[in-house]
C-alpha positions in Angstrom: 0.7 -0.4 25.8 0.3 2.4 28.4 -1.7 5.8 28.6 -0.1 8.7 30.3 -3.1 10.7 32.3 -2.8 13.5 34.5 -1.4 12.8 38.2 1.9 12.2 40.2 4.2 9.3 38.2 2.8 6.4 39.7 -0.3 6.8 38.6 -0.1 8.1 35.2 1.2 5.2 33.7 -2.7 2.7 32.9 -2.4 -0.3 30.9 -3.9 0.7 27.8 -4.6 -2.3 25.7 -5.4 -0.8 21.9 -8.6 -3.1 19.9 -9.6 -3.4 16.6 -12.9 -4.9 15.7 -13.6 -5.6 12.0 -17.0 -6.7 10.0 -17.1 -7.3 6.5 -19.5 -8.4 3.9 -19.2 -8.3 0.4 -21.0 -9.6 -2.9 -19.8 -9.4 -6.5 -21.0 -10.5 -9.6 -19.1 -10.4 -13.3 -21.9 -11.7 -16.3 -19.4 -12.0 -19.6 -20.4 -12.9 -23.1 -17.9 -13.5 -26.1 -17.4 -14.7 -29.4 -15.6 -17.9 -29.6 -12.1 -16.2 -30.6 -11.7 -17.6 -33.9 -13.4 -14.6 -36.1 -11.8 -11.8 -37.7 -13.4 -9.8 -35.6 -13.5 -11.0 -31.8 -15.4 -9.1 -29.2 -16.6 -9.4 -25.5 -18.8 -7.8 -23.2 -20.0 -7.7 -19.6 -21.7 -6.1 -16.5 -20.1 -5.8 -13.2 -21.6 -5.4 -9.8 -20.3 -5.3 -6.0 -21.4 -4.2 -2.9 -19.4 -4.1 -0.1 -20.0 -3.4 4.2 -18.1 -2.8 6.5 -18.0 -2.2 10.0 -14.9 -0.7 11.8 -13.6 0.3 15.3 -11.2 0.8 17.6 -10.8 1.0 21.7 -8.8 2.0 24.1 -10.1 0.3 27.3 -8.2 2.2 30.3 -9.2 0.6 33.9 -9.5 3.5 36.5 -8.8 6.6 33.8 -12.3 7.6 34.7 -11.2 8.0 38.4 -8.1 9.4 37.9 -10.3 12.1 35.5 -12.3 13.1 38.6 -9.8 13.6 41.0 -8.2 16.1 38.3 -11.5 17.8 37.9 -12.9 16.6 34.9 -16.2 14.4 36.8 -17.3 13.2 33.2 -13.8 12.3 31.4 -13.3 14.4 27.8 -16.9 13.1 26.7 -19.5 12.0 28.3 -20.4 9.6 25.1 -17.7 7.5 25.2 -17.8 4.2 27.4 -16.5 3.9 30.6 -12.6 4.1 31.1 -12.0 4.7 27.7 -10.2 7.5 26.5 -10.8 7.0 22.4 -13.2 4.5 20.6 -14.1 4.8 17.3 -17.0 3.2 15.0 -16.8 3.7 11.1 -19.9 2.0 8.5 -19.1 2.0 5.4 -21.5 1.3 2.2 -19.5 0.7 -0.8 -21.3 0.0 -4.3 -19.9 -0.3 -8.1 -21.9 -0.2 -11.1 -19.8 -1.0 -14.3 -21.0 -1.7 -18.1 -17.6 -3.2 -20.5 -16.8 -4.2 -23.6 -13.9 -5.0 -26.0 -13.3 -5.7 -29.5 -10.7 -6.5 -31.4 -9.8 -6.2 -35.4 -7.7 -8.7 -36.6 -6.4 -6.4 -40.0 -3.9 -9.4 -40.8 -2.6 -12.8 -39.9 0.2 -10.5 -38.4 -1.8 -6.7 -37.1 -4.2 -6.7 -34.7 -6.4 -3.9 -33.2 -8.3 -3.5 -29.8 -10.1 -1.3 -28.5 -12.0 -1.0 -25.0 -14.2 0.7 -23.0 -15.6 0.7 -19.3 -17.8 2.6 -18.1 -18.1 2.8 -14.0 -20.2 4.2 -11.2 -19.6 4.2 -7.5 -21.1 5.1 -4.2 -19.7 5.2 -1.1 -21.4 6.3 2.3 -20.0 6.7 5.6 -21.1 6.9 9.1 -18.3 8.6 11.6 -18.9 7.7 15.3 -15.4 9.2 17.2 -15.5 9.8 20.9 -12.3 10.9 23.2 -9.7 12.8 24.1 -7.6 12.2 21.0 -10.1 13.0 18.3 -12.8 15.3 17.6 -15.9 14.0 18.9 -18.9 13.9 16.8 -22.6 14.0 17.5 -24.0 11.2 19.0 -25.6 9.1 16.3 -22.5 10.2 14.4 -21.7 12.3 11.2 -22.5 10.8 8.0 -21.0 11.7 4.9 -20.9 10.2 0.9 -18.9 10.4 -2.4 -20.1 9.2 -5.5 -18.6 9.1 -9.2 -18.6 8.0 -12.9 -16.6 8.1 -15.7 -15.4 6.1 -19.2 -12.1 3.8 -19.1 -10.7 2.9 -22.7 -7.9 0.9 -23.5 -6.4 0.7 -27.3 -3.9 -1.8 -27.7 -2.1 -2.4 -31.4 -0.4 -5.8 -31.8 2.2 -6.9 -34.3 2.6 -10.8 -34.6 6.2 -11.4 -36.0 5.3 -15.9 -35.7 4.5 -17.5 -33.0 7.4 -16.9 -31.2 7.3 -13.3 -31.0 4.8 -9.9 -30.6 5.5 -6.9 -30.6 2.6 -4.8 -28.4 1.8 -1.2 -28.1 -0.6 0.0 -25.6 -2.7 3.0 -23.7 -4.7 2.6 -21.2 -6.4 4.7 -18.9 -6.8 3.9 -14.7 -9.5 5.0 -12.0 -9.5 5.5 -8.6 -12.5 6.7 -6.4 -11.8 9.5 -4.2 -13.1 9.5 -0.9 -13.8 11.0 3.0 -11.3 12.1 5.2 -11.5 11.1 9.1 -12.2 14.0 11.5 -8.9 15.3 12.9 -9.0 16.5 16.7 -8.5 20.1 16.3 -7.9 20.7 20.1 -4.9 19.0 20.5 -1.6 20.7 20.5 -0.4 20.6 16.3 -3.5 19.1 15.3 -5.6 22.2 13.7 -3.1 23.6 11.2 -4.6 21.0 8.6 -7.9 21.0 9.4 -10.6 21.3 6.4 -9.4 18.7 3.9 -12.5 16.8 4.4 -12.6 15.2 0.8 -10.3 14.1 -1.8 -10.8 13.7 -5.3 -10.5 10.7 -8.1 -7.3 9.8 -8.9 -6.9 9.4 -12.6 -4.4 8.0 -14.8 -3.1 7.5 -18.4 -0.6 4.7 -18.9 1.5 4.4 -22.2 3.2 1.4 -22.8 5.5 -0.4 -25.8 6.1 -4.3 -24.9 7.6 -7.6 -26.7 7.1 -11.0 -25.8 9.6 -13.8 -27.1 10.8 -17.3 -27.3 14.1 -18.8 -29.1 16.2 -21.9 -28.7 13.1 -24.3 -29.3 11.2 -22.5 -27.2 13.4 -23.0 -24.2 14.2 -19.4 -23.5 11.4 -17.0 -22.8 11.9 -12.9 -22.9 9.7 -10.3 -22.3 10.1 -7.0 -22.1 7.9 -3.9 -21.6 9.0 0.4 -21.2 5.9 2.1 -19.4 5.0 6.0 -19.0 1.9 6.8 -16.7 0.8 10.4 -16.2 -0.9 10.7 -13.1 -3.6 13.7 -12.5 -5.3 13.8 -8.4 -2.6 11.2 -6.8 -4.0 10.3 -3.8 -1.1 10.8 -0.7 -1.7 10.2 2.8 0.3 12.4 4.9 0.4 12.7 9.0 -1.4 15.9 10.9 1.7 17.4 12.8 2.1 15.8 15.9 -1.2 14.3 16.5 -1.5 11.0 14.5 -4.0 11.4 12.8 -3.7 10.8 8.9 -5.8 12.6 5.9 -5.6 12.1 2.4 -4.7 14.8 0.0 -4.8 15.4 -4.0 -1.2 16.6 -5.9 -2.1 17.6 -8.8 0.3 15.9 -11.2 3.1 13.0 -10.7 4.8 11.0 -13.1 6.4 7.5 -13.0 8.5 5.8 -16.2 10.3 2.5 -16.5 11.6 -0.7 -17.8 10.4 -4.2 -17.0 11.9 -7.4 -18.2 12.2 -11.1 -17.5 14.3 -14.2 -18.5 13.3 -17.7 -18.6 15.3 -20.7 -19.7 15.0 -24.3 -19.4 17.9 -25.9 -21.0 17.2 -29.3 -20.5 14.9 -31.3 -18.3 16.6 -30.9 -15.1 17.7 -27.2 -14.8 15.5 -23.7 -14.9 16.6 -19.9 -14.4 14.6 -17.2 -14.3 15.2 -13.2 -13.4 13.3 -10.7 -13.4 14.0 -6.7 -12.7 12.0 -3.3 -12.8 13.8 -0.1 -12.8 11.7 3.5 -12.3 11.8 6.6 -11.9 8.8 7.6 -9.8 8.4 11.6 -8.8 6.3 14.7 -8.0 5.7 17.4 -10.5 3.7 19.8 -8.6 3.7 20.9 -4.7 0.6 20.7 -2.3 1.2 24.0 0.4 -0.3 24.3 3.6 -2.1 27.6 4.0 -1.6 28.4 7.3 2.7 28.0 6.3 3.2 28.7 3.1 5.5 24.9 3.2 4.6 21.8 1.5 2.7 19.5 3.1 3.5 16.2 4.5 6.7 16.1 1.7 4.1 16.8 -1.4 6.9 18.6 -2.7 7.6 18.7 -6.7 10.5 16.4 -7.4 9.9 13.8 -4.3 10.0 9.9 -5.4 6.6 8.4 -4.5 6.8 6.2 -1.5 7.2 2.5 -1.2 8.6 2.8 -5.1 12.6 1.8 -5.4 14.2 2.6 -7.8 15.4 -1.1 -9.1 14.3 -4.8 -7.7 14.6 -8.4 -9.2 14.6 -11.1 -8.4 16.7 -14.4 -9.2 16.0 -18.3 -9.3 18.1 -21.3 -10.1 15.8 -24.3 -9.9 17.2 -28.2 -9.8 15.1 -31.3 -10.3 15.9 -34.9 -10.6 13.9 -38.3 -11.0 14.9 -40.7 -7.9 12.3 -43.4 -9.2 8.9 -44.9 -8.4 7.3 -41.9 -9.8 9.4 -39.5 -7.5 11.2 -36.6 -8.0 14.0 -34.4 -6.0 13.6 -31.0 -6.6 15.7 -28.0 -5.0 15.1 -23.9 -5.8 17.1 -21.2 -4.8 15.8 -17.6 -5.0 17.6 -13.8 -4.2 15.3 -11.1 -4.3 17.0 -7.7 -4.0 15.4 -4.5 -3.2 16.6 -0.7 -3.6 16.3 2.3 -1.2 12.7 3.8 -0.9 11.0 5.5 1.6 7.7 4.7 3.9 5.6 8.0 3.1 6.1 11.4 1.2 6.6 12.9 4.2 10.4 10.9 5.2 12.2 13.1 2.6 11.3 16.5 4.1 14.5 17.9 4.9 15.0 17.7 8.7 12.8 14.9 9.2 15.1 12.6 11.2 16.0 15.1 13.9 14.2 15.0 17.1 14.9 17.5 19.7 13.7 19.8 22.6 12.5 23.1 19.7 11.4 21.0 16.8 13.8 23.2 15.1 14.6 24.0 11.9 11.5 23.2 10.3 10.3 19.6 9.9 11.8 18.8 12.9 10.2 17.0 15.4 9.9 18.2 19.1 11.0 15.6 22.1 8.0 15.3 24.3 10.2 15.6 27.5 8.3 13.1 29.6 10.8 11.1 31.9 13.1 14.4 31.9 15.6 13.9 29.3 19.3 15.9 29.5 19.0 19.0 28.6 19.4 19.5 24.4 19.0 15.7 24.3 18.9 15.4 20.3 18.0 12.0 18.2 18.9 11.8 14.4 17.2 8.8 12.4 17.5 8.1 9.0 13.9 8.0 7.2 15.2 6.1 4.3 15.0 2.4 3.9 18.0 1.0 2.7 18.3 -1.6 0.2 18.6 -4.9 1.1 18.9 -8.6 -0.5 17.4 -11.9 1.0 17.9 -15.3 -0.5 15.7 -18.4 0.1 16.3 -22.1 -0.3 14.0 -25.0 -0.8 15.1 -28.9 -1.3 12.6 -31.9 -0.8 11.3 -35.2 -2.6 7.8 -34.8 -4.6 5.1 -37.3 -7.0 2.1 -36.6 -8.0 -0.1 -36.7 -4.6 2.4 -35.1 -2.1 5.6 -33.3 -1.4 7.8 -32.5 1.4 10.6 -30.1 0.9 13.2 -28.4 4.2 13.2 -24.7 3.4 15.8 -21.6 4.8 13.9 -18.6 4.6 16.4 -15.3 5.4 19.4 -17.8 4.5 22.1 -14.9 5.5 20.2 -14.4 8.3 19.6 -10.6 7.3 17.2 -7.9 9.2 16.3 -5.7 6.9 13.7 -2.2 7.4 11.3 -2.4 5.2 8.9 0.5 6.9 9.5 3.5 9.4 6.5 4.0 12.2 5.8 6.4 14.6 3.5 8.2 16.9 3.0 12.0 17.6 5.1 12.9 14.8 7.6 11.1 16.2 7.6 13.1 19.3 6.6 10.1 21.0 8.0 7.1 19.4 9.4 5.6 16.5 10.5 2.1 14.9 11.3 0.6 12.0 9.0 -2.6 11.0 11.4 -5.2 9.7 11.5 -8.7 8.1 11.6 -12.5 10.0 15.0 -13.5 10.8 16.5 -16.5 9.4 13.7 -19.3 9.4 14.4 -23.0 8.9 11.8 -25.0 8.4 9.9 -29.0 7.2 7.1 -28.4 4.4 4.4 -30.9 3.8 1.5 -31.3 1.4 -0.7 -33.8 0.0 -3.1 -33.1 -3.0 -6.4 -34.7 -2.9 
């Protein structure tokens, strides 16, 4: 990449490679102890512990931005703290620990009912050291700023069970999730659109109830499986990142409440020994119900809007395989599979389905625009219009080899249509600066080999 400094055209252009440096360590251990299963009353329990480090940075190593500083008055760069020629570098610690205590029991009432109950109980601590130093962020103290969360809470889980045979259950079930809140990043308030969100520093546990009714079945000799489940989760503190304005830098807010409800189910049938099909599909309905306002505006934040979808969540996927295999002697077996997965429309973050968001011109105008950064002098009311939505797509893969029971080769097409599909939207300075679409491998042919020791 490059970075644009201040100075006549030919110099502000300096190769600007961008590293990342990662150092983890982590240690878990899970002690369980259970009754053998076969009583009418069945229970476990269990202790949980894990402790987690990590160590993360980033730099932006600039040869001769120090020079080019000087000459435009500024002797010491931005800050003095950060190394030589480089404009931003960044060195996070993190200390992660979880505590938990957990057991389950359940009540078998008949042959046929069956009653369990749960409960978990959880504490965690995180710490965090902030070292940021540069012109695009807000630089902290040397020896950096250090900050921590901590929480606790009880989990439970019921789940009543009707056992029709041993071909089919019938299961009803409520549950309730956890997730730890946490630290936001310091945002460079100096820069041009970077202040107006300033002072979210934390963000609060996430915390949700999930309501489920379910069946599992077999018929035809067993040779058809089908399972089916309709879920309801009510969702209190969702945790949403959304982008600072037009400085890049992200920061993690609490909506109040969301919602999501749907419908999973999967078929499995094996007529005979040579064929299998499976398919499998989820449809939901995944939305807002409340609206997180900026202050300083009075207009939702980052998309946080009451009746957005949540990001990354189409509305219906499956996926569906036809699988072949046939015995070509000495032990050896030709198999083939082909799969098609298909994917609806979704978007990246909750910020896409603003209204406005895929216009790009010289005001930024109406709001949720974005506003052209007009380096290399574009034309005069040069305007761009994206579309922030991902579109649904379907890719199909195919996979025919020879196999035993030590090794296996198969020839594969990945992408077999050869389709390029956008399954994320990217950008930079609120796409003022740049944006793209990340999308999926082209068509990929391809010799597979394994041997099994």
């Amino acid at each position: 990449v490059t970075f644009q400094v201040f100075g006549p055209i030919p110099q502000v252009r300096l190769n600007s490679p961008l590293l990342d440096h990662t150092h983890l360590t982590a240690i878990s251990q899970e002690l369980r102890v259970a009754s053998n299963g076969t009583q009418t009353f069945d229970w476990l329990l269990g202790a949980f512990y894990q402790h987690v480090g990590r160590r993360y940075g980033q730099a932006l190593p600039t040869q001769g931005y120090d020079a080019l500083n000087a000459a435009a008055g500024f002797p010491l760069g931005f800050d003095p703290l950060a190394p030589p020629d480089n404009p931003f570098y960044s060195d996070l610690i993190y200390r992660f620990k979880q505590y938990a205590l957990f057991g389950e029991a359940t009540y078998h009432i008949t042959d046929q009912w069956g009653l369990t109950g749960g409960l978990r109980w959880y504490k965690f601590d995180e710490d965090k050291l902030l070292n940021f130093h540069g012109v695009f962020t807000s630089d902290t103290p040397a020896g950096g700023v250090p900050s921590s969360v901590s929480s606790n809470g009880v989990s439970p889980r019921v789940i009543l069970s009707y056992k029709v045979n041993d071909d089919a259950q019938f299961n009803l079930q409520a549950s309730r999730g956890f997730r730890l809140g946490g630290i936001n990043d310091p945002i460079n308030t100096g820069l041009p659109g970077c202040g107006g969100l300033a002072g979210n520093q934390y963000w609060s546990d996430e915390k949700l109830w999930n309501y489920e009714i379910g069946s599992k079945l077999r018929f035809l000799d067993r040779r058809v499986t089908f399972n089916v489940a309709a879920f309801y989760e009510d969702i209190k503190n969702l945790q949403a990142t959304v982008t600072v304005a037009s400085c890049s830098s992200r920061l993690v807010y609490n909506v109040p409440k969301s919602r999501a409800v749907g419908l999973e189910a999967e078929l499995f049938a094996r007529p005979n020994s040579a064929w299998d099909y499976g398919i499998s599909a989820t449809w939901s309905d995944t939305k807002l119900e409340s609206t997180v306002l900026d202050p300083n505006t009075g207009l939702p934040v980052g998309g946080l809007s009451d009746g957005n979808r949540l990001p990354t969540a189409p509305r219906f996927q499956g996926v569906a395989s036809v699988g072949f295999t046939h015995p070509i002697g000495s032990g050896r077996d030709f198999f083939s599979v082909l799969t098609v997965q298909y994917v609806g429309s979704t978007f990246s973050q909750f910020e896409n389905e603003q209204p406005n968001f895929g216009v790009i011109n010289p005001t930024g105008a109406p709001n949720f625009a974005a506003a052209l950064i007009p380096y290399g002098a574009p034309p005069a009311g040069t305007t761009y219009t994206i579309n922030p939505e991902l579109s649904s797509y379907s890719l199909g893969n195919i996979r025919a080899g020879v196999r035993s029971d030590r090794w296996e080769g198969a020839l594969y097409i990945n992408n077999i249509w050869d389709e390029t599909t956008r399954l994320a939207l990217d950008y930079e300075r609120g796409r003022r600066a740049r944006y793209s679409y990340l999308t999926n491998p082209p068509r990929t042919i391809g010799v597979y080999g394994a041997y099994h020791f």
